[in-house]
Phi, psi and omega in degrees: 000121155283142175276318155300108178287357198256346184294128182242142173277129220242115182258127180296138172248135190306163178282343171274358171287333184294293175327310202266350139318291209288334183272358169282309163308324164289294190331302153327300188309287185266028167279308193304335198254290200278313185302317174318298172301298191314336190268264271262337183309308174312333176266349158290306171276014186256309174300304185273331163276041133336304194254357173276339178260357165302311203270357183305303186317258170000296198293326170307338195272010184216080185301332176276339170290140172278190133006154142080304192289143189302134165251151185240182204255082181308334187277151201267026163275341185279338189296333192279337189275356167278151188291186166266357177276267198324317188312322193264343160301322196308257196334323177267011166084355168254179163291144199275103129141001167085357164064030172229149181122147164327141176256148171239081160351135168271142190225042148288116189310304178316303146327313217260311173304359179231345162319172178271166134274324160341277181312308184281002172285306201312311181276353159284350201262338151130007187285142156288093211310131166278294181263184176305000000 
């Protein structure tokens, strides 16, 4: 009975009401954890390979080159302005002009700090340096 009309009688909450509180609350949390990841992952992992699949794609046109090897350049604004000779060294895996005519070395001092020796014996020997 109260004495007080301002008193509210304060009721203990039993220990299976507490379980079944906390497991609606855990339940929430990772129900909520999955729908998130199920919407937003794809789309997370669609935003960070864009540009990795941009760069597959590019890389994909010319399928027989390996490591090391000239790849040309497949987008068609550079397509439009090429000849059918260069088009057709690209489509055969080589380079457009052969990497022929005399070498000139670069004998820039910026340049020059960052050679091998290997490479500047090569280049002094009138060679198209193989290596870094």
């Amino acid at each position: 009975m109260l004495t007080n009309p301002d008193e509210k009688e304060v009721r203990s909450i039993t220990p299976t009401q507490r379980i079944i509180t906390i497991a609606g609350v855990a339940g929430s949390l990772i129900g909520g954890g999955v729908i998130g990841a199920t919407l937003a992952g794809p789309l997370a992992a669609t935003a960070a390979n864009n540009s990795a699949t941009t760069q597959l794609t590019a890389a994909s046109a010319s399928p027989s080159a390996s490591a090391g090897t000239f790849k040309s350049n497949e987008d068609a604004t550079h397509e439009a302005g090429e000849s059918a000779t260069v088009e057709a060294q690209e489509n055969s895996g080589q380079r457009p002009g052969g990497g022929t005519g005399k070498f000139t070395p670069n004998e820039d001092p910026a340049h020059e700090a960052g050679e091998s020796a290997a490479r500047e014996a090569q280049e002094n020997a009138g060679q198209r340096p193989t290596v870094p």
